[in-house]
C-alpha positions in Angstrom: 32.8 9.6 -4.6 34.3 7.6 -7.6 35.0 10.4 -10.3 37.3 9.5 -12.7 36.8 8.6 -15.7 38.9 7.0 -18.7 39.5 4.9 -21.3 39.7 1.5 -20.2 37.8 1.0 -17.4 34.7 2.4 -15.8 34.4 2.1 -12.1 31.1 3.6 -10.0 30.6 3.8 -6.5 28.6 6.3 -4.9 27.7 9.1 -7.2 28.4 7.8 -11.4 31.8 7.9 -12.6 34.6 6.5 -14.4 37.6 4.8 -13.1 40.8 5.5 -15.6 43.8 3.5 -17.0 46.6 5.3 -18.5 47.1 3.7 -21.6 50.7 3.6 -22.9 52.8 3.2 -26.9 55.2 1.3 -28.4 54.3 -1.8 -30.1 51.9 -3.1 -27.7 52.7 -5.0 -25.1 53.3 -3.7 -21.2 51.2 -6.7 -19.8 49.3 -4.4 -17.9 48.2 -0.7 -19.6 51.2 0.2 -21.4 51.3 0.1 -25.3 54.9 -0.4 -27.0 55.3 0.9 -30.1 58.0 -0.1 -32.7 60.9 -1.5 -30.1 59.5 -3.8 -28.6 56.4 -4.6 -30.2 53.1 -3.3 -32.1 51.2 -0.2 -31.2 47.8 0.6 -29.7 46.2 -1.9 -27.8 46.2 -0.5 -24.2 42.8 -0.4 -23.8 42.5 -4.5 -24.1 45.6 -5.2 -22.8 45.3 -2.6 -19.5 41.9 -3.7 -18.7 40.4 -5.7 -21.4 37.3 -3.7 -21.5 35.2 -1.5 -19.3 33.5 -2.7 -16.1 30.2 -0.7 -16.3 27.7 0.9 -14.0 24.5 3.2 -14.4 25.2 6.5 -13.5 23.0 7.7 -10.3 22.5 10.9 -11.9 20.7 12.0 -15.3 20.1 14.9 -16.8 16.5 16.2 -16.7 15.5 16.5 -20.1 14.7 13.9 -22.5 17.0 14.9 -25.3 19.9 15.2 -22.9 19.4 11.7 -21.3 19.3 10.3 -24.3 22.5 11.5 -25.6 24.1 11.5 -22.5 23.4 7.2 -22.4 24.4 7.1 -25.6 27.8 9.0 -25.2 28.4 6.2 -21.9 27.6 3.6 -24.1 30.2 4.7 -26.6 32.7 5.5 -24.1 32.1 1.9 -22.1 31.8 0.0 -25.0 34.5 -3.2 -25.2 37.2 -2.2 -27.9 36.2 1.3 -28.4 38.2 3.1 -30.9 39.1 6.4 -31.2 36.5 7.7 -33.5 34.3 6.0 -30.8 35.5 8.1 -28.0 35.6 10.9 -29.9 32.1 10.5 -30.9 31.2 10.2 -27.0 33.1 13.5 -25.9 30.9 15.0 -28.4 28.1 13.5 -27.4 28.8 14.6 -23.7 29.4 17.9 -25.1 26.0 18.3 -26.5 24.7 17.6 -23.5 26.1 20.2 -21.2 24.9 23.2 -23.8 21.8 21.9 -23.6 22.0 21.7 -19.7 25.0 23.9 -18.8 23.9 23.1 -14.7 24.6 19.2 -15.4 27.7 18.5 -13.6 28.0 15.2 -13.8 28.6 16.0 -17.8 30.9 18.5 -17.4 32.7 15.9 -15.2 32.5 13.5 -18.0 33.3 15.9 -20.9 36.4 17.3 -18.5 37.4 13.1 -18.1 37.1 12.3 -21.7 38.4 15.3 -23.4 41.3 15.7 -21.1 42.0 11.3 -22.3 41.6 11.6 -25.7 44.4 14.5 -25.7 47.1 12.4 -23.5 46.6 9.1 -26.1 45.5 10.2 -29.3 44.5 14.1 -30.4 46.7 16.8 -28.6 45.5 19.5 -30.5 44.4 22.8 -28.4 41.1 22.5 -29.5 41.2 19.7 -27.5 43.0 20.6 -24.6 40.7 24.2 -24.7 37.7 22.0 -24.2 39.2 19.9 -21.4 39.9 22.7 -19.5 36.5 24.8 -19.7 34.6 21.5 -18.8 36.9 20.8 -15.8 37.0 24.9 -14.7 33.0 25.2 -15.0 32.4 21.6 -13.0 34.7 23.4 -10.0 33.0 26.2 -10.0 29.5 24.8 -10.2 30.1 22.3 -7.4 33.4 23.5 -5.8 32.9 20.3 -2.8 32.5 17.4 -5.3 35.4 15.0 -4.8 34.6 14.2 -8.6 34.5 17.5 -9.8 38.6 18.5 -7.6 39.2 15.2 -9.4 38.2 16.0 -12.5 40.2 19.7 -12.8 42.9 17.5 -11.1 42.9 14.6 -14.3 42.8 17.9 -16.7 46.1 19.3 -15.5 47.7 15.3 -15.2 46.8 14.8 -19.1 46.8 17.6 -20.7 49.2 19.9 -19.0 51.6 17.8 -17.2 51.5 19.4 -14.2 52.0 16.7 -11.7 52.2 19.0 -8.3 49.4 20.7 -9.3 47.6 17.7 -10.3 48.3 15.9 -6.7 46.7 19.0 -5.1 43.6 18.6 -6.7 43.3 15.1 -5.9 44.4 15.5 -2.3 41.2 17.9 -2.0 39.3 15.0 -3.4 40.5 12.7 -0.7 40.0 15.5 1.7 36.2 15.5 0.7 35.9 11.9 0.2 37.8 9.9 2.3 36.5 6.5 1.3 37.0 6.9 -2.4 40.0 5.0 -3.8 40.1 6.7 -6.9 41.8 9.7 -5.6 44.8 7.6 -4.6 44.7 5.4 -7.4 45.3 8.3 -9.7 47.1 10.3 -7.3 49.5 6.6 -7.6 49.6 7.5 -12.2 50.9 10.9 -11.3 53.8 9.6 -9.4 54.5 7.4 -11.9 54.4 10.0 -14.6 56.9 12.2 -12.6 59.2 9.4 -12.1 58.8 8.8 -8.3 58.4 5.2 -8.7 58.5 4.1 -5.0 55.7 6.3 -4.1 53.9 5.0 -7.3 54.4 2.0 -5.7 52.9 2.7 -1.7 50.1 4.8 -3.5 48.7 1.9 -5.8 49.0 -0.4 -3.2 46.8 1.6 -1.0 44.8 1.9 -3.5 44.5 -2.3 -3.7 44.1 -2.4 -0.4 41.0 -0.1 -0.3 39.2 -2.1 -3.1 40.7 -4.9 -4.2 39.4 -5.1 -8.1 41.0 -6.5 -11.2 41.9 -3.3 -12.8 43.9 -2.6 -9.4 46.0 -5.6 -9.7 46.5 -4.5 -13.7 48.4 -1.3 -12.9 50.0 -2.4 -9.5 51.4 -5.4 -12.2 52.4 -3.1 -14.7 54.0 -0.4 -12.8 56.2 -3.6 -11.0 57.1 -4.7 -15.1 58.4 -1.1 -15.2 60.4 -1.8 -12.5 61.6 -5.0 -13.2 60.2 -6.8 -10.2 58.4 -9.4 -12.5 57.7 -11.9 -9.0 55.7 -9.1 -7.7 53.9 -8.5 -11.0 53.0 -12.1 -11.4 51.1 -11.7 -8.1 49.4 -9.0 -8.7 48.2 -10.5 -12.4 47.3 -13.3 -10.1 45.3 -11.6 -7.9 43.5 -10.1 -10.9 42.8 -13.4 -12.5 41.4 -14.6 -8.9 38.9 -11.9 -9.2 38.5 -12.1 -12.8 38.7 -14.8 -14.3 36.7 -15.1 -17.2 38.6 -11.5 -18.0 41.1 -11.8 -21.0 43.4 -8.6 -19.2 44.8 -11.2 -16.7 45.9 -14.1 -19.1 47.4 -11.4 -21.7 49.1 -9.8 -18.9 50.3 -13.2 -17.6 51.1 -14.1 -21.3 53.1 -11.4 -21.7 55.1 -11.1 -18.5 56.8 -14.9 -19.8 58.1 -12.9 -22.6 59.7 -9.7 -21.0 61.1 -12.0 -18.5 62.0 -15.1 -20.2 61.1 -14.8 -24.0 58.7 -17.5 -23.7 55.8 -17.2 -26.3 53.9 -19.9 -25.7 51.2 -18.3 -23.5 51.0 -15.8 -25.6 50.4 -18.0 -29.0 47.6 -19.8 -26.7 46.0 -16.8 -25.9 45.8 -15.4 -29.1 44.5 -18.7 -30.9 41.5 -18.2 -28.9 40.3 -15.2 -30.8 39.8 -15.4 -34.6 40.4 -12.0 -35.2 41.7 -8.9 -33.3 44.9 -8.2 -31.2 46.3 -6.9 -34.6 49.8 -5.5 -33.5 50.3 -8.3 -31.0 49.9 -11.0 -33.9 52.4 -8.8 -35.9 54.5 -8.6 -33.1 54.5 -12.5 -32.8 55.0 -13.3 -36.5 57.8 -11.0 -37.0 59.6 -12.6 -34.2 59.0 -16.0 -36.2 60.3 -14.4 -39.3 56.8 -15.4 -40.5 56.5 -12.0 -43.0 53.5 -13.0 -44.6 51.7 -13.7 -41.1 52.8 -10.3 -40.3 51.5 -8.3 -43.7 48.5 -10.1 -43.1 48.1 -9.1 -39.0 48.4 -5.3 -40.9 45.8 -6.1 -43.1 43.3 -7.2 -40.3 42.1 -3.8 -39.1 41.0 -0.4 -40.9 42.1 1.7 -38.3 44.8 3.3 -39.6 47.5 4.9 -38.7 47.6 3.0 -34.9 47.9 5.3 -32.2 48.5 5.7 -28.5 49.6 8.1 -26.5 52.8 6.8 -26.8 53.1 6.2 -31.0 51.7 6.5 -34.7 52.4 3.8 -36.3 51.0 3.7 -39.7 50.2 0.5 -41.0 52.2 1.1 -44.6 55.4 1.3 -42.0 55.1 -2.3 -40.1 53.8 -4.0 -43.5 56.9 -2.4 -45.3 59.4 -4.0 -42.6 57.8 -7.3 -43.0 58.4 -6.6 -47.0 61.9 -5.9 -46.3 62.6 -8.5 -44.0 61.0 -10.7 -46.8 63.3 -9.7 -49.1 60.6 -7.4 -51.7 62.6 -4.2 -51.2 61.2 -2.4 -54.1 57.5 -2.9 -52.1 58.8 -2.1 -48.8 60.4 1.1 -50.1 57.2 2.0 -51.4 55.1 1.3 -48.0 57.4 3.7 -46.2 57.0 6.0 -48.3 53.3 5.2 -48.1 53.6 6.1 -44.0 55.6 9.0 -44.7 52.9 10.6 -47.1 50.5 10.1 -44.0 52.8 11.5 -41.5 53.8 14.4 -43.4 50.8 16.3 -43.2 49.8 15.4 -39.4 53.1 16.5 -38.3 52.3 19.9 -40.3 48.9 19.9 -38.2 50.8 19.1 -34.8 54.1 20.1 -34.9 54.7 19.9 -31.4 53.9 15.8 -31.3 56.5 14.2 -30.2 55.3 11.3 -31.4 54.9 12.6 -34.8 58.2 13.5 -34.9 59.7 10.1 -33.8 56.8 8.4 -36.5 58.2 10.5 -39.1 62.4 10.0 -38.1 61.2 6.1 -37.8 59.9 6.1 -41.7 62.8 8.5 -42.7 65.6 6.1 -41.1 63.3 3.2 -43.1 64.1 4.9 -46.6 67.7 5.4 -46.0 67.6 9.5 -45.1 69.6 9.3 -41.9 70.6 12.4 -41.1 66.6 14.0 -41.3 65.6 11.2 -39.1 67.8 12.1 -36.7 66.7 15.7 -36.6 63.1 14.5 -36.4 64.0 12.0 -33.6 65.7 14.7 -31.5 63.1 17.0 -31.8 61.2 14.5 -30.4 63.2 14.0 -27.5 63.5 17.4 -26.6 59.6 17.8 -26.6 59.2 15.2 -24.0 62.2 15.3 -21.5 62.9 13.2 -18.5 61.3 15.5 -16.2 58.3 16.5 -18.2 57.2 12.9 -18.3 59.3 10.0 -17.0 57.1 7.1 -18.5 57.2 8.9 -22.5 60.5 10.0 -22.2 61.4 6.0 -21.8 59.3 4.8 -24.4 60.4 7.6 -27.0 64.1 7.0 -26.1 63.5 3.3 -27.8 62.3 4.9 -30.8 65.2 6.8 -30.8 67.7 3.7 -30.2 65.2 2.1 -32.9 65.9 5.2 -35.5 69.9 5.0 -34.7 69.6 1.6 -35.5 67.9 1.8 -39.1 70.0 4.5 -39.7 73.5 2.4 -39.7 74.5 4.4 -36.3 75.2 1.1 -34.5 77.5 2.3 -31.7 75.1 5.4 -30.9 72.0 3.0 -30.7 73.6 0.3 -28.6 75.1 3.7 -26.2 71.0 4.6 -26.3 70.2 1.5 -25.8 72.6 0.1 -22.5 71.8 4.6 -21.2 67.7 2.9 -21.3 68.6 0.1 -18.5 69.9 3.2 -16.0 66.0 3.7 -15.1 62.5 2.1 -15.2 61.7 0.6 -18.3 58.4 -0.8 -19.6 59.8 -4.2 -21.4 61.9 -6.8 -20.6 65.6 -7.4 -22.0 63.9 -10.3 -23.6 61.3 -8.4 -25.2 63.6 -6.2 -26.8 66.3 -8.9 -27.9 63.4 -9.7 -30.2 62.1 -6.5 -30.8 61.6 -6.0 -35.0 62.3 -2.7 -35.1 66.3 -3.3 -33.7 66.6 -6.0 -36.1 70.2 -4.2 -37.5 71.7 -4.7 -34.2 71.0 -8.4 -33.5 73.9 -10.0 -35.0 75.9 -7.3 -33.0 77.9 -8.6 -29.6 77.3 -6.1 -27.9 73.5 -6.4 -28.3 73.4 -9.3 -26.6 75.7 -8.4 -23.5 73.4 -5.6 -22.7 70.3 -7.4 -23.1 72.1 -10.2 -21.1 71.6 -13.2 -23.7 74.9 -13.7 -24.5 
């Protein structure tokens, strides 16, 4: 039974339910399901790159009332719907909340709710209210249906999002296998977990199982993406292959493909193609592209292009105020840029006050501190950071916030200690090429450095 459900991608087999794609932070730009944030690129676009947009299916089971079916489809529509945003799945969670008071024996929705809830807290609101719900949806669907694969899977994606607790997380997932053989989703997810706790080569065998099982598009995305974070960009560019094959009217495929020339060789022309197709959208990846041009007024304008604001994932913030004002300062208006970061800052300020314990928030806020010349309380905020999400707690965060940290050494005139972060980066899996990064915006103090380019191997 296919039971998981998530942000970019729904996948139903037997019973309804949603297939999920981690999304990742960081500027934007892991061809497969991984956002970048500053380093590298822009910030929040996992959902189109990862998997371009849901691939829907009516559930086979409703509620029995009226007033719950109707909110129930219109909390799937919300949560399926191509480019959701936040305040769209939000809106759907709520809706799926609504509909298990009104029918507390539904368990598909407690399924759903559990799914969604326990989502939104890994990529955008990790507040306890949050996490509280997650947890009562996914403990009341095991209890109401204690041999549901989707309902072992669904306590299972709880304690892999919201808690971190990987071992734990695997168990529930193995029971799922236990009870459903034939669903892929089990191993699929069980394949994110591994990831998460750093053991890459079983990440590897797992997903690939998982392709083998049901060869789909979305498969091929994050089998691609986890070989980027490994480096082995041959093997990516089959799987991204394979995915185009199956899809190819599908934009994740050619963005993923677009992207992969960059991290390995720096070549943007795929990329430019792609995006000339679109009038509008793909925001941080346009920013991305015209800082790299030194085009700054393409760049203020790609900030200007969307309202959401500030960009998140579950990897970043990024308010807008903070990528206009480097384009500002790279532009030579100092006097505006100074007043854009301290535009992000007065938006930070407050959520980090709300959250405390956000790492992101913390690297956001060291990032816009660094940007107006207060070194030494970015720092603090960029440590703090760190320490919230160590190596072991999550190996695929812990790389993306250590480039925020090599980017806030950098703005902050400590040269030596971000190139030291920096080369320390290349010891383990890493989500961007050494191209990617020679370009990244955000390092733009160390480019003229030497020994920039020796690590980053373009000297």
């Amino acid at each position: 039974m296919n039971w998981c459900r998530g942000a970019a991608l729904r996948s139903v087999r037997k019973t309804s339910s949603r297939s999920v794609m981690p999304i990742t932070r960081h500027a934007a730009l892991l061809v497969a399901g991984t956002c970048l944030g500053w380093g590298g690129l822009p910030a929040s676009l996992t959902a189109s790159q990862a998997s371009g947009g849901p691939e829907t299916s009516p559930p086979a089971e409703a509620p029995a009332t009226a007033e719950a079916r109707a909110l129930f489809e219109e909390s799937n529509a919300l949560w399926t719907r191509p480019g959701r945003t936040e305040a769209e799945a939000e809106r759907a969670a709520d809706l799926m909340h609504e509909v298990t008071v009104l029918e507390p024996e539904f368990v598909l929705g407690h399924i759903y709710l559990a799914q969604e809830d326990a989502y939104i807290h890994q990529t955008w609101d990790r507040s306890s209210v949050r996490a509280r719900r997650a947890r009562a949806a996914a403990t009341t669907a095991v209890e109401l249906a204690p041999r549901r694969a989707d309902a072992q899977g669904a306590y299972g994606t709880y304690l892999y999002r919201v808690e971190k607790d990987y071992e734990g997380s695997l168990e529930y997932y193995r029971r799922a296998m236990e009870l459903d053989p034939d669903d892929v989703v089990p191993t699929r997810m069980s394949g994110y977990v591994a990831r998460r706790a750093g053991r890459w080569d079983e990440a590897v065998e797992l997903l690939e199982a998982a392709r083998e099982m049901e060869p789909t598009r979305s498969a091929e995305a994050e089998l691609g993406n986890t070989y980027v974070w490994l480096g082995e960009y041959d093997q990516a560019r089959k799987a991204f292959e394979r995915g185009r094959a199956l899809a190819p009217e599908h934009r994740q495929p050619r963005s993923a493909l677009a992207w992969l020339d960059v991290h390995e060789r720096g070549d943007r022309t795929a990329l430019r193609e792609f995006l000339d197709e679109f009038d509008s959208g793909y925001e941080e990846f346009r920013w991305w592209l015209a800082m790299t041009d030194e085009d700054w007024d393409g760049a203020i304008a790609a900030m200007e292009m969307g309202e959401e604001d500030p960009l998140n994932s579950q990897y970043s913030v990024l308010p807008r105020a903070m990528a206009r004002g480097l384009a500002l300062r790279r532009r030579g208006d100092e006097a505006d840029a100074m007043a854009a970061f301290g535009e992000a800052l007065a938006m930070l300020e407050p959520m980090l006050e709300a959250e405390p314990g956000d790492p992101r928030l913390h690297l956001a806020t060291g990032t816009a501190l660094a940007l107006l010349g207060r070194g030494d309380e970015a720092l603090e905020h960029g440590q703090r950071g760190m320490a919230l999400m160590p190596r072991e707690r999550d190996a695929m965060a812990s790389a993306d916030f250590q480039v925020q940290m090599t980017e806030i050494l950098a703005l902050s005139g400590r040269i030596d200690e971000a190139l030291d972060s920096l080369e320390e980066q290349f010891s383990r899996p890493f989500p961007w090429g050494k191209a990617t990064l020679s370009m990244g915006p955000w390092l733009y103090p160390l480019a003229d450095h030497p020994r920039f380019a020796t690590i980053l191997g373009t000297s």
